[in-house]
N, C-alpha and C positions, 0 to 999 in steps of 0.2 A: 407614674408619679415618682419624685425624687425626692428621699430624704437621707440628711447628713448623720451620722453615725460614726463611731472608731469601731476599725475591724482588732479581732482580740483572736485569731487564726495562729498567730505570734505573739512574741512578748512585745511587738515595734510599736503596734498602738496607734498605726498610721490613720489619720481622720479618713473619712472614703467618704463617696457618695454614691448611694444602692439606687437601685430601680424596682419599684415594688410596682405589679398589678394583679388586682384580685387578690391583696392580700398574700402576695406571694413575691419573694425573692426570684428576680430573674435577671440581675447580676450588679455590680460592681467594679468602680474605679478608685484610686489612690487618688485625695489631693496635695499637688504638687506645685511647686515655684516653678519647676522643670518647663519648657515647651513642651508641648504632646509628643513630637515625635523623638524626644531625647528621654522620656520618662521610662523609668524603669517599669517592666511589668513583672506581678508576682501573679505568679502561676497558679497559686494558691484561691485566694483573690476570684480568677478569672474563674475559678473553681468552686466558687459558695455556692450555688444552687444545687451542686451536685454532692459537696459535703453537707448543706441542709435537709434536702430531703435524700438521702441515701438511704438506700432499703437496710442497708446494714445499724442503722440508730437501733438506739433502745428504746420507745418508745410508750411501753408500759415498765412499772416495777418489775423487777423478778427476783422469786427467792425461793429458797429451798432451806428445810428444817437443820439437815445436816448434808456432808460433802459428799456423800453416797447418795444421792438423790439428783436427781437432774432439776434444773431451774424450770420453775412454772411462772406465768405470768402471773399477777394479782394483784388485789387492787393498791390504793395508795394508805388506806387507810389502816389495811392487814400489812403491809409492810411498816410503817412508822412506827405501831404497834409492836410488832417483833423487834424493830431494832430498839424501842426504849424498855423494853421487858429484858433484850438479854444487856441491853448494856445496864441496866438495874440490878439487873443479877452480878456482872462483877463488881459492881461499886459497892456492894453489900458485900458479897464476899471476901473480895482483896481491897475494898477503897478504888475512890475515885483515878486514883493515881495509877492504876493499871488499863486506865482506858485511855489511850492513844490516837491525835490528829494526826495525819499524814497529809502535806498541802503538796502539791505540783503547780508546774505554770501556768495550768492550762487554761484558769479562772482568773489571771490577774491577781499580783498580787496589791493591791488597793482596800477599797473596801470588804471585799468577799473575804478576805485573810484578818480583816478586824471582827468581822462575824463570827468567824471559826472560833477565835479566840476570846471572842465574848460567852459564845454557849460554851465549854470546855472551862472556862473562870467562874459558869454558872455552874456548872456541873459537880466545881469543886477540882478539876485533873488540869496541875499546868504543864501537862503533854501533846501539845498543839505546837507539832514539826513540820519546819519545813525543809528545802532540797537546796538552803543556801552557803551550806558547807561546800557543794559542789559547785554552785552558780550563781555569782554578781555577791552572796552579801560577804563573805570571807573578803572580795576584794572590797566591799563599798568600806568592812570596817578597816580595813588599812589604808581611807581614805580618809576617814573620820578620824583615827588615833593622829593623821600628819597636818589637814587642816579643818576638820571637824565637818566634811558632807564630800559626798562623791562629786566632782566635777562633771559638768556638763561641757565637751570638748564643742567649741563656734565654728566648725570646721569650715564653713561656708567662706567667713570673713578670713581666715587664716593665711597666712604667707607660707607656713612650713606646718606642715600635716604627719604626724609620728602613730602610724596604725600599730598597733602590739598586740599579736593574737587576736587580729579580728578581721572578719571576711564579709564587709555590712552589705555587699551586693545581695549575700545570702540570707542577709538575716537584719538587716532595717535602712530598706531602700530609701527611706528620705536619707539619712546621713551618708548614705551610699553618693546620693543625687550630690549634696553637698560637697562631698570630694571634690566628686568628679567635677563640678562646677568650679572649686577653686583654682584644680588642678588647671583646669582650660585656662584660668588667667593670670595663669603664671607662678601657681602656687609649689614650693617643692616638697615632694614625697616622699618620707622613710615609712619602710616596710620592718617588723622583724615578722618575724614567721618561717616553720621549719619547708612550709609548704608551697612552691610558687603561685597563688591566688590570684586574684584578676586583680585587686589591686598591687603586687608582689608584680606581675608584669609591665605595670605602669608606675613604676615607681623610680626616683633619681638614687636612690640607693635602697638595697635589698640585703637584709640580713640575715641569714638564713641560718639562723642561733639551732645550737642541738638544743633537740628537745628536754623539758626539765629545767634549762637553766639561764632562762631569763632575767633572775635575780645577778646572776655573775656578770651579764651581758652587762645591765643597768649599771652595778657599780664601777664596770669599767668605763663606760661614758660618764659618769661620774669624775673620777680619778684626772680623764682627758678635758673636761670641762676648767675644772677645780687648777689643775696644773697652769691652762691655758688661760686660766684669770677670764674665763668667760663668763662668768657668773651676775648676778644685777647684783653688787653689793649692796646699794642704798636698797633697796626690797631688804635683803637680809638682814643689815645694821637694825630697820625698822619694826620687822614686822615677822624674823626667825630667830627663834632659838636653839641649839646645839649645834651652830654649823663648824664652830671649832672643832669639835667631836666628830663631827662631818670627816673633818680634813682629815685626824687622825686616822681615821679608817681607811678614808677610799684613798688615800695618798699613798697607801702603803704598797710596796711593791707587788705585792700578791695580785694587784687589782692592774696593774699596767696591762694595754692592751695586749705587747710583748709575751706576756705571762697567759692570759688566757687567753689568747688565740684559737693555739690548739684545741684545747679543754672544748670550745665554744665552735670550733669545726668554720671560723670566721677571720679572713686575713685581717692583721690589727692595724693596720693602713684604713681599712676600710671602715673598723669603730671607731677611728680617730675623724675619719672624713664625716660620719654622720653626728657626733658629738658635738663637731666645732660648727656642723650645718646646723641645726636643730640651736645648737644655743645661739648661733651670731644673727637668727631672721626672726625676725618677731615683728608680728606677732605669730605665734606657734601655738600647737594644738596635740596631746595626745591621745588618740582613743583604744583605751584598752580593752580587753576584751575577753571570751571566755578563754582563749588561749593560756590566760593566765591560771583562771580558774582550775582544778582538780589536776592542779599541781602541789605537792608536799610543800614547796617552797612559795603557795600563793600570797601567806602577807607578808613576809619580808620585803619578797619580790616585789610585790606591788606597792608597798611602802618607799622602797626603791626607785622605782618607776615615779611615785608623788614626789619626792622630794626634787627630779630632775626637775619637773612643772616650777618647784616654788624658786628653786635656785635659778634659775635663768629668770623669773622675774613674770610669767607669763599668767599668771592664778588672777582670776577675776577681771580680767581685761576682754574687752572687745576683740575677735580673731584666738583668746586664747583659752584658757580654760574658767567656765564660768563656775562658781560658787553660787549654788542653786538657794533660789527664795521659796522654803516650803511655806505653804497652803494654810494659813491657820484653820486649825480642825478642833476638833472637839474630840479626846479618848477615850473612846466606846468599849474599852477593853474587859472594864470588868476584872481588870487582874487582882483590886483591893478585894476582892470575895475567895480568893485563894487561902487558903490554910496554910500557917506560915510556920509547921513545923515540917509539910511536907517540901523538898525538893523536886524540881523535875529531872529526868533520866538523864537528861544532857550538864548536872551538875557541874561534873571534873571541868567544861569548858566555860568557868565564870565569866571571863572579860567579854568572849563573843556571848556570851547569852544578854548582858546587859550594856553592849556598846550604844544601843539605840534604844531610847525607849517603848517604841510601839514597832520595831522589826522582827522580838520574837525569840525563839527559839529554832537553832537550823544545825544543829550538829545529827544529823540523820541517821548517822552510823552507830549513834547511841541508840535508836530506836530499835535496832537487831540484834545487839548486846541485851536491850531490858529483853525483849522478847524468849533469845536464845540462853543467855546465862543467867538471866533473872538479875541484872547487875545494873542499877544498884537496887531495885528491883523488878518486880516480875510483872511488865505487860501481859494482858489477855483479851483483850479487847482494841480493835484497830477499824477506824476509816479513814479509808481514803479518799480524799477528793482530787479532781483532776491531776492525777499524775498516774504510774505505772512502774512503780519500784520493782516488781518481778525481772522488770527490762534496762531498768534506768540507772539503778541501784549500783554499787561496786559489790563486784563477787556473787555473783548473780545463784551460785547456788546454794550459798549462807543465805540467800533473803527467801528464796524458794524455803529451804527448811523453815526458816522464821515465818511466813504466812503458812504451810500446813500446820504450826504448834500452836496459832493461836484459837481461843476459844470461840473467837465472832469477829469475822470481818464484814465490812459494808462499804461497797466502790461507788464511788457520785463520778459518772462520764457518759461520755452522749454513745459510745462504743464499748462493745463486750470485749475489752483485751486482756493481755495474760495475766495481769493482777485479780481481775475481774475471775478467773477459773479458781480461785482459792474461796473467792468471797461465798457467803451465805446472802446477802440481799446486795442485790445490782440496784440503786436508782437513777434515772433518765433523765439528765443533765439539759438543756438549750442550750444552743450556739450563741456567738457573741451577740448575734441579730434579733434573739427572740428575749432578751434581757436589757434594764437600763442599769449601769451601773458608774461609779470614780473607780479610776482607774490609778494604780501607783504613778505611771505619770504625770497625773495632772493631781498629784497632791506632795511631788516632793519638789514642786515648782511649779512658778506663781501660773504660767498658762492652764487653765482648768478647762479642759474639753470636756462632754459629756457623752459618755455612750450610751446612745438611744436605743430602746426597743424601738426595732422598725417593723417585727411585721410578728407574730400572733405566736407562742408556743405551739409547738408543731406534736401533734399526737397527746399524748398523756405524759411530755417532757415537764420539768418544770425548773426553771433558773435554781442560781447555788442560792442565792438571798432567803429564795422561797422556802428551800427544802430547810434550809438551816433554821429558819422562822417556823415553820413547824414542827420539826424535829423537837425545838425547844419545849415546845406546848405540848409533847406527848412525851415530852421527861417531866413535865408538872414545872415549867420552868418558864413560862407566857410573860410571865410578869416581869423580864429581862428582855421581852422581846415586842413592846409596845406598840409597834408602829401598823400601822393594816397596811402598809407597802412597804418597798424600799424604796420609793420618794419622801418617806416621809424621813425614813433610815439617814438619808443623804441629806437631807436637807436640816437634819436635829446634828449631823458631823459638821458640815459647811456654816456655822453657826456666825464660829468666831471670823469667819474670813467675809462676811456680809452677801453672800453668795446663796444662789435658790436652784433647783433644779427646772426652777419656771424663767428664772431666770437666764441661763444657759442652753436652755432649749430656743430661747430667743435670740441667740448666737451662739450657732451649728459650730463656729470657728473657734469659738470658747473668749473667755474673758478673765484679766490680770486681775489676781487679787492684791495684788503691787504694781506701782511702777518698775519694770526693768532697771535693774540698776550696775552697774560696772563698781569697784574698786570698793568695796563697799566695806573692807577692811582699815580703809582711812578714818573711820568714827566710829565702828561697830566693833572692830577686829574680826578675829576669825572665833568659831564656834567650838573651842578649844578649851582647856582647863585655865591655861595660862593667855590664851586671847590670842595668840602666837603659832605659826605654823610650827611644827614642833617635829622639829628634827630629832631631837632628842626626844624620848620621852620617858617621861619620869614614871608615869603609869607602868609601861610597861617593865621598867628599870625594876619598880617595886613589886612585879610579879615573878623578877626572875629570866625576864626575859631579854634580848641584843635591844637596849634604847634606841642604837642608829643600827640601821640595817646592816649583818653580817659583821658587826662588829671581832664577832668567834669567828669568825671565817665561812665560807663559804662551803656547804658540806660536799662531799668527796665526790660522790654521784648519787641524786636524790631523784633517781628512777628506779620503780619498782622491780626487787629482783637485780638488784646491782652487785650484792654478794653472790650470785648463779651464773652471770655473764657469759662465762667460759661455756657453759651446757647451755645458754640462751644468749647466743652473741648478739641478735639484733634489737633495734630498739624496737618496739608499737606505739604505734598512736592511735587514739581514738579520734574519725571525724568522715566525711566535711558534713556539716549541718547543710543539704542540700532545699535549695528555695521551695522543691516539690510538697516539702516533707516538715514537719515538727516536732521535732527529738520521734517519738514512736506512733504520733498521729499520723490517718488519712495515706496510707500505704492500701488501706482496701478500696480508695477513689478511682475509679478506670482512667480519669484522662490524666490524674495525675503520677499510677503507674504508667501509663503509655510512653511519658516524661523521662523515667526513670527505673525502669522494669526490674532490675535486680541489680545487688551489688555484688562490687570488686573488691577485692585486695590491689592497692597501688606498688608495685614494685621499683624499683630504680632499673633501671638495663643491663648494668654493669651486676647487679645482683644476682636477675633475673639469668644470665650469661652461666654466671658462676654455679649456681643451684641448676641448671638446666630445665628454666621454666618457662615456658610462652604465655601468649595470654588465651586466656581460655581452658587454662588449666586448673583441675581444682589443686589446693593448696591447702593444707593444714599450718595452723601457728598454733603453739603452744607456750603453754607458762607454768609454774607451778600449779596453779590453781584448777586449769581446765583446756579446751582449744574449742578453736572456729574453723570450720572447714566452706572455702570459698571458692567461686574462681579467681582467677588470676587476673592483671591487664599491668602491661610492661607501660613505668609511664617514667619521666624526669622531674614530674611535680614534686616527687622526696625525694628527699637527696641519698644518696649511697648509706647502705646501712640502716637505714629504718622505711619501713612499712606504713600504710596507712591501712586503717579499716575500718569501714563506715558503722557511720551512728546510727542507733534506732532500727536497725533489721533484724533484732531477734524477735520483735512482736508478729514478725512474719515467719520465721523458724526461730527455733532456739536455736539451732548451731551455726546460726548467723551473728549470736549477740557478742560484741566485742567484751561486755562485762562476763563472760565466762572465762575470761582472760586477767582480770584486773584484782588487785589485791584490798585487802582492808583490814590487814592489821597492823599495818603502819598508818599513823595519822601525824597532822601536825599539828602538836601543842597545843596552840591558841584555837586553832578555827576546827579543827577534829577533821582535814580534809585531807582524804585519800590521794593515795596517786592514779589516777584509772584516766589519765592523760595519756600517761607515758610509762615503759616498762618493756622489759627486756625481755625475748622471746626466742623463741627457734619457729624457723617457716622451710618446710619441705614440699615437694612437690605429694600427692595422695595418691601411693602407687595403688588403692584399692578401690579408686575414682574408674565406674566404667567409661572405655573410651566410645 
């Protein structure tokens, strides 16, 4: 039997279509525009039945009194119970507001994240965090402050394709597909990235920006655009505001390619050539990506990055960058039930806590601050659902201290991993397959696909909807959580959009709650204070903050550990998000270590020469913070002077995890985002490596 579902293995969301017999997953495909034999395969994917029923799942509850005890199984009823007895106990003790949500990706953030946030509004605690300081929301709001919703890049239709810190082969093959589709007819490609990538090897120009300083990058194609009157002035006259302020800035000599060049490790011939490319073909497309993300300088830069899209004239056009039609929904948040003398942890960061109305709270770093300094007060109570901060986290042994200090944790994942060794009650999560759920992509745009349960909760697992839905009712809290499914949940959200989940199941391919529209800024404007893509912004002007990007300048070097250099000359990077792997999932799946069996450290040669290192060697990097000891493998993917080293292998060793390297007490301003991108280090060979 075949049925259509979206796989949630990743954040990509890709529709698939499963093979179920007997009630059992026995495997899956992507669908694709692609021919068969051009289509991308994810490994992953070929890999569901073996991540479904893996002996390694969790399968019953498990929980232990205190952390001196080992985890026993039991039932679901003795676990629910314990977790709403101790979390009752700090909500009496210290108030609601010491009891703390931790969300990861791993659930989708759609629906499952308005649930979160609905019990936690019941509960009274608006301490329901998520991990968007590091990932997509930092940059989605310095998409929102410039035209008021993150673009969705049409790459497919595009003439000129501008990839910025993103490797979608790796990480979301349909828009992978779509390149590479336009590319074949003729479409031209800039790459920035410090790293040569598969798209970085097929590309007509390749930038190979130091790390950290993508924002400097931006406003110098700026500067060369702006000079070269390559700009769509009627868009601008029409439909921006601050671009005089614009000029003042990026005009200024500091920004000429001449001048950061060097800084940027990038001949300025070459950012003039992809400036003058990028704005003179249109329609053009940019897709940004986490490269930018857990960077210090991620919303300037990225605000940077937006304003090159409006000034060339490319925003909401066919081939260019679309302005997405959300979903009308229904907000189930429950936030009006919050006590409105209490703040939550993530205060200091007002603008990003209220850029979106139902995105949340994601300064995450505040979450180890309430924990550890009790500032601005004292968490004591933490669940986590789908994620793994022990691993994920910046400064991975500040978060370790922070999960033994607290008084009750509780980990919601289908696997026992390192966050999970702190916790008091493990509960046993389903896969994307064994849940129906909305998915954030098909609610911040009109295509509404629906993820189907296709085949049975495997063991004594139980979907996040389910466990949240009862949880509620053993906090005495039912009466918030009315539905006897999450069909009913979905279908009381999809209200205002005329949409049913009986409805959508009746097209697996999903259905427009809009017509697709282009230019839609001609009678609607943009989704903005002023209606106007805003180059300027007065918001931020009245926080204190550069209204047009780098208006103060460009800071000096905004990589971790830049005052050290001299004792840490090289740079670090954290990465590649390999297609095997997701961030620190399914590393325990046999075929998909066989894929990828251990990691490296990426060297340059000319480094590798000078250090006297081969590959195969173990390697120590260090930083103030901590180090990683690895092997070695001599490669030209990074350029001279910086290093790379993989994501997500400490939930396999700790002295594999890149975050014992990475700093967090520097943040930036607005969005509270680390740098644990990038940062300066020492790498020696490990003369106490047996040979």
């Amino acid at each position: 039997m075949t049925k259509h579902t979206v796989c949630r293995l990743c954040s990509a969301c890709c529709p698939i279509e499963v093979k179920i017999e007997e009630n059992r997953l026995v495997g899956a495909e992507r669908v694709s525009f692609m021919p068969p034999n051009k289509r991308l395969v994810c490994p992953k994917l070929k890999a569901a039945p073996e991540i479904v029923y893996s002996k390694n799942r969790i399968l019953k509850p498990l929980i232990r009194k205190n952390r001196r005890e080992e985890f026993r199984e039991t039932s679901w009823e003795e676990a629910l119970s314990f977790v709403a007895e101790q979390l009752q106990k700090i909500k009496d003790s210290h108030g609601a507001q010491a009891v703390s949500w931790l969300r990861g990706m791993a659930a989708d953030w759609g629906a499952p994240w308005d649930y979160a946030i609905r019990l936690m509004s019941a509960f009274g605690s608006p301490n329901a965090i998520g991990n968007g300081s590091v990932c997509h929301v930092a940059r989605e709001m310095a998409h929102t402050y410039t035209y008021g919703a993150m673009t969705v890049p049409m790459a497919k239709d595009a003439r000129c394709i501008v990839i910025w810190g993103k490797n979608d082969k790796n990480t979301a093959p349909a828009m992978a597909e779509a390149i590479i589709s336009a590319k074949e007819r003729g479409a031209k490609l800039i790459v920035v990235d410090p790293i040569r990538t598969f798209f970085a090897n097929k590309a007509d120009i390749w930038l190979q920006v130091r790390p950290g300083h993508d924002g400097l990058l931006a406003m110098s194609m700026l500067h060369e655009i702006i000079q070269q009157g390559l700009y769509d002035e009627a868009f601008i006259e029409s439909y921006c505001i601050g671009f005089d302020e614009l000029c003042d800035v990026a005009l200024d000599d500091r920004y000429k390619p001449e001048k950061v060049a060097r800084t940027l490790w990038i001949d300025a011939g070459l950012i003039r050539e992809a400036a003058r490319l990028y704005a003179s073909t249109k329609p053009a497309c940019i897709i940004d990506g986490n490269g930018l993300d857990m960077q210090l300088e991620v919303f300037q830069a990225t605000r940077a990055v937006a304003i090159l899209r409006a000034i060339t004239g490319n925003l909401d056009i066919p081939g260019g960058d679309f302005i997405p039609q959300p979903v009308p929904l229904k907000n189930i948040q429950l936030k009006e039930l919050l006590p409105p003398n209490i703040e939550p942890i993530t205060a200091s960061y007002p603008l990003f806590n209220n850029f979106h109305p139902t995105w949340g709270l994601h300064a995450q770093s505040c979450l180890i601050d309430a924990i550890l300094d009790e500032k601005p007060y004292a968490v004591k109570g933490l669940i986590v659902q789908s994620g793994n901060p022990a691993v994920t986290m910046t400064e991975s042994n500040r978060v370790a201290s922070a999960l033994e200090k607290l008084d009750f944790l509780m980990v919601i994942d289908l696997f026992r991993n390192r966050t999970a060794e702190f916790a008091h009650v493990i509960l046993p999560a389903t896969t994307c397959f064994e849940k129906t759920q909305l998915n954030r992509a098909s609610m911040r745009n009109s295509l509404v696909v629906l993820q189907n349960q296709v085949i049975p909760w495997v063991g004594e697992s139980r979907p996040d909807w389910k466990i949240i839905f009862d949880l509620a009712r053993y906090l005495g809290l039912g009466q918030y959580f009315p539905w006897k499914d999450v069909e009913e949940a979905i279908d009381e959200q999809l209200e205002p959009s005329g949409l049913s989940v009986e409805k959508l199941r009746k097209h697996p391919q999903g259905l427009f709650s809009s017509a697709l529209t282009y230019e839609k800024y001609r009678t609607d404007g943009f989704p903005t204070p002023s209606g106007k893509v805003e180059i300027f912004s007065h918001r931020l002007e009245s926080a204190g903050y550069d209204p047009v990007p780098y208006k103060s300048g460009f800071p000096e070097d905004p990589v971790s550990f830049s005052e050290a250099k001299d004792q840490y000359p090289m740079i670090g990077i954290s990465g590649e998000r390999r297609n095997c792997y997701t961030h620190t999932q399914f590393f325990h799946v046999p075929s998909l270590r066989k894929l990828d069996p251990e990691p490296f450290i990426e060297i340059h040669p000319a480094d590798a020469t000078r250090l006297g290192i081969e590959t195969g060697n173990e390697v120590v990097v260090r930083t103030p913070k901590g180090e990683v000891k690895m092997k070695a493998r001599i490669s030209d993917v990074v350029p001279q002077q910086v290093i790379r080293i993989p994501w997500g292998w400490g939930e396999v060793n700790p002295l594999w995890s890149v975050n014992n390297l990475t700093d967090d007490s520097t943040r930036n301003p607005i969005t509270s985002t680390p740098s644990n991108r990038s940062f300066y280090c020492r790498l020696e060979k490990n003369s106490l490596a047996k040979k």
